[in-house]
C-alpha positions as CSV (number, residue, x, y, z in Angstrom):
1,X,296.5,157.6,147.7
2,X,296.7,155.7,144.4
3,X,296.8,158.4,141.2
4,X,293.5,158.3,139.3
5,X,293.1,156.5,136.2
6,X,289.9,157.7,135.1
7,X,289.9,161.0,132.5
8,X,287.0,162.5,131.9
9,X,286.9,164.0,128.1
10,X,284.2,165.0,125.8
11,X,282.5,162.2,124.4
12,X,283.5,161.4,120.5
13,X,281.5,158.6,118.4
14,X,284.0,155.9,119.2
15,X,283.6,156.2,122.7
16,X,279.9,156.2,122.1
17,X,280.4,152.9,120.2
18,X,282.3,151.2,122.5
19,X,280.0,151.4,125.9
20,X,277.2,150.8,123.5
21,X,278.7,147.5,122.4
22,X,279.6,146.9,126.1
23,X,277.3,147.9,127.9
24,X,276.6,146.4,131.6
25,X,273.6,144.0,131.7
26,X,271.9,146.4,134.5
27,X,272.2,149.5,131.8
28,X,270.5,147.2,129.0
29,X,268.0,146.3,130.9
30,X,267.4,150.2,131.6
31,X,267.4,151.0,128.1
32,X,265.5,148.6,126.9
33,X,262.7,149.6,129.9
34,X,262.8,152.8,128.0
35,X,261.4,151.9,125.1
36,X,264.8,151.8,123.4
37,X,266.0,149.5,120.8
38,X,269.3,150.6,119.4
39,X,271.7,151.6,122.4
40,X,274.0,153.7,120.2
41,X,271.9,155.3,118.3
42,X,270.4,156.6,121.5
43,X,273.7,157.8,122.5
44,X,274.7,159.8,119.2
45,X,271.1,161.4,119.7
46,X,271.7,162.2,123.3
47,X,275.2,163.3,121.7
48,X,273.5,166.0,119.0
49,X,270.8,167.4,121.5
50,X,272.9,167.7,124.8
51,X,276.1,167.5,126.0
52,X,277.7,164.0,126.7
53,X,281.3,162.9,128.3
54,X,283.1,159.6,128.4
55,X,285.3,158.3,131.4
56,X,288.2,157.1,129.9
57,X,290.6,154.0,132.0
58,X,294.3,154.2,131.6
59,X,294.3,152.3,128.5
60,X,292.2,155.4,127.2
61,X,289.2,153.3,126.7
62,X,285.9,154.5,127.6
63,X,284.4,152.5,130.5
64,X,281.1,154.8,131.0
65,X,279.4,157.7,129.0
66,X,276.8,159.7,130.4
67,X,275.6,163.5,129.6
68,X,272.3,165.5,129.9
69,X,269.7,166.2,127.5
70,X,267.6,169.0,127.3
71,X,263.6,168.3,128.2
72,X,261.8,169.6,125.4
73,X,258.7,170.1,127.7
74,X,260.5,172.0,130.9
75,X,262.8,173.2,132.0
76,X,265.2,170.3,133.3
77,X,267.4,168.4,131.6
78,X,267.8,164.5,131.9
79,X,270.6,163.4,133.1
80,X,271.8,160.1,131.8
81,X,275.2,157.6,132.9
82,X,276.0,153.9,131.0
83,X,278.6,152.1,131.6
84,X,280.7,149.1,130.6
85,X,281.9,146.6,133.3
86,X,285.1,147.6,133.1
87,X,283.3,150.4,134.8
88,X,283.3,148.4,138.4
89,X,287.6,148.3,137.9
90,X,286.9,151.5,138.6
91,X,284.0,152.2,140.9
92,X,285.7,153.2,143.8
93,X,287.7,156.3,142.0
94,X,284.1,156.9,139.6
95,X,282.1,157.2,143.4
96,X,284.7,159.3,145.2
97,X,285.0,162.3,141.8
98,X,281.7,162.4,140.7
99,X,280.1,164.8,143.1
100,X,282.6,167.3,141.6
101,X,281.2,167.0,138.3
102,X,277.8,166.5,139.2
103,X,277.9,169.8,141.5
104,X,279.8,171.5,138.3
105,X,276.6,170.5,136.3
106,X,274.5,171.7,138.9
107,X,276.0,175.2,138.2
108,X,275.0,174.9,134.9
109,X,271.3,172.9,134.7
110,X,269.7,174.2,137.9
111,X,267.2,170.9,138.0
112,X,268.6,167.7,136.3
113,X,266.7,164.8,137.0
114,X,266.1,161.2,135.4
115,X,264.6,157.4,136.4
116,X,266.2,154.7,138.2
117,X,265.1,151.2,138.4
118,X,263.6,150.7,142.1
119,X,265.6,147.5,142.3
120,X,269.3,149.4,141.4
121,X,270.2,149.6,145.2
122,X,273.9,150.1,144.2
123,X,272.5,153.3,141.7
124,X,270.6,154.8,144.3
125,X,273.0,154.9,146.8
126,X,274.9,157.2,144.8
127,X,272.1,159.2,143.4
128,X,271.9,160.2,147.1
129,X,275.9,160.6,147.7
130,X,276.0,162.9,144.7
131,X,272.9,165.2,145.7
132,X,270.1,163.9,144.0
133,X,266.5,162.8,145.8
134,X,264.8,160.2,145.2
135,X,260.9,160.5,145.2
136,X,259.0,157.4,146.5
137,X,256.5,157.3,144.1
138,X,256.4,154.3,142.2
139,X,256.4,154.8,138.1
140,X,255.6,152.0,135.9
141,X,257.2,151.3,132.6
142,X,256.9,148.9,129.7
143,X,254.6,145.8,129.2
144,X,256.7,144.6,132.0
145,X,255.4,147.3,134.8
146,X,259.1,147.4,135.5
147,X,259.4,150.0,138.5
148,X,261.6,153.3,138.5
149,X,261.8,156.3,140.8
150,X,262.2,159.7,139.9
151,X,265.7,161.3,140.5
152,X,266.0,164.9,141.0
153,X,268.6,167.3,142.0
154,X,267.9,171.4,142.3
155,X,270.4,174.1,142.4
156,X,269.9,176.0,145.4
């Protein structure tokens, strides 16, 4: 088995920065579906009110951040990944540890749950590898009645 390259640290503003600036076209197009403007300024907020990481490459640059964010309304928290292209270098290594961090989170945030684009096939996939369900329900965003699915995952 090939040694990993990816490192998982806590985020700091520079890798914040630099998956902002990068960002894959499929994670723009989600922001922007949620209503937001400036990619990194949602990520320093998402930064101050939650917890965040950043997958770093062997070159130590950050390829993906993601995190979770407290709801202010229940008890969940939203759990958020972007990524950079460089991101897909990496998929195969990204798809085969994340369960381990998103069951460690699950120890921690007994019901996570976010959106996902009805048309990210790819993103679904592993929503379901990693625990999560996906509810059928059709929700409709933006002027654009761009379609997402609720993602959930509950401690057990």
């Amino acid at each position: 088995m090939a040694q990993d390259k990816l490192v998982v640290v806590p985020a700091q503003d520079h890798h914040l920065v630099r998956v902002a600036q990068n960002l894959r076209v499929e994670d723009r197009w989600d922001v922007r579906m949620g209503g937001i403007r400036d990619n990194l300024k949602a990520f320093r907020e998402a930064n101050l009110k939650g917890r965040t990481w950043a997958a770093l490459d062997e070159r130590e640059q950050a390829v993906a951040v993601g995190g979770v964010v407290p709801n202010e309304v229940t008890s969940e928290v939203s759990i958020w990944l972007m990524g950079t292209d460089a991101l897909r270098e990496h998929w195969r290594e990204f798809a085969r540890r994340s369960p381990q961090y998103i069951d460690a989170l699950s120890e921690i945030y007994p019901v996570m749950s976010n959106l996902v684009q009805a048309d990210q096939k790819v993103r679904i996939k592993w929503l379901k590898r990693v625990g999560f369900k996906i509810n059928p329900m059709p929700i409709f965003i933006g002027p654009e009645r761009a379609v997402f699915f609720k993602f959930k995952k509950e401690r057990r």
